[in-house]
N, C-alpha and C positions, 0 to 999 in steps of 0.2 A: 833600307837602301843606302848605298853611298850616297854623300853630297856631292857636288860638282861633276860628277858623270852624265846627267842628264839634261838636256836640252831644255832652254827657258821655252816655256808654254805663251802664248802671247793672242790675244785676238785679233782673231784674221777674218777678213771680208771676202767675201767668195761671192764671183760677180761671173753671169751665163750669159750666152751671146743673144739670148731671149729677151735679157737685162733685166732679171729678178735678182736680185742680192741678199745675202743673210750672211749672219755673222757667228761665228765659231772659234775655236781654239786651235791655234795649229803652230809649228814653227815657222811656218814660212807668215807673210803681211798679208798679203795678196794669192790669190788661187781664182785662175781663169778657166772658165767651164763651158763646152760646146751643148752639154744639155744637161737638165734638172730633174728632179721631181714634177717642179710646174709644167714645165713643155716636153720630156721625153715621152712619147707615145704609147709606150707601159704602163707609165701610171698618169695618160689621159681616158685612158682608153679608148683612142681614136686608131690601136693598132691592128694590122691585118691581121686575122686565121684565116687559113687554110679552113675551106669550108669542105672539101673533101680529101684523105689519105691518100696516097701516092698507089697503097692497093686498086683502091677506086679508080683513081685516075687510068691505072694502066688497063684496067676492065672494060672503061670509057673508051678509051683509045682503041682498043683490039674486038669492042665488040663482043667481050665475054658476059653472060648471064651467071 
C-alpha cells in the first residue's frame, strides 16, 4: 500500500441515545447512535411478527375457507 494515502485510524467512542458506549476504531472521535445492539428490538427480541401472512389475512377479511 502507498504511505500517506490513507486515513489515521484513531479510537473512537460510540455513544446511543440509550446511553450504552463502546469504543472502536474509526476516523472520526465521536459517533452518535439512535440505536444499538443493546436496545434495537432485533436483537432484543422484544420485535413484532406478523403472527398471520397477508394471504391469511385477506381470507380473514372476505370470509374465504
Amino acid at each position: 500500500m502507498k504511505k500517506g494515502i490513507h486515513p489515521e485510524l484513531k479510537e473512537c467512542k460510540v455513544k446511543c441515545a440509550c446511553g450504552y458506549e463502546f469504543t472502536t476504531k474509526s476516523t472520526l472521535e465521536e459517533i452518535q447512535l439512535e440505536t444499538c445492539p443493546k436496545c434495537h428490538s432485533f436483537y432484543t427480541g422484544k420485535h413484532m411478527t406478523a403472527k398471520t401472512g397477508n394471504v391469511q389475512k385477506f381470507k380473514d377479511k372476505y370470509g374465504i375457507k
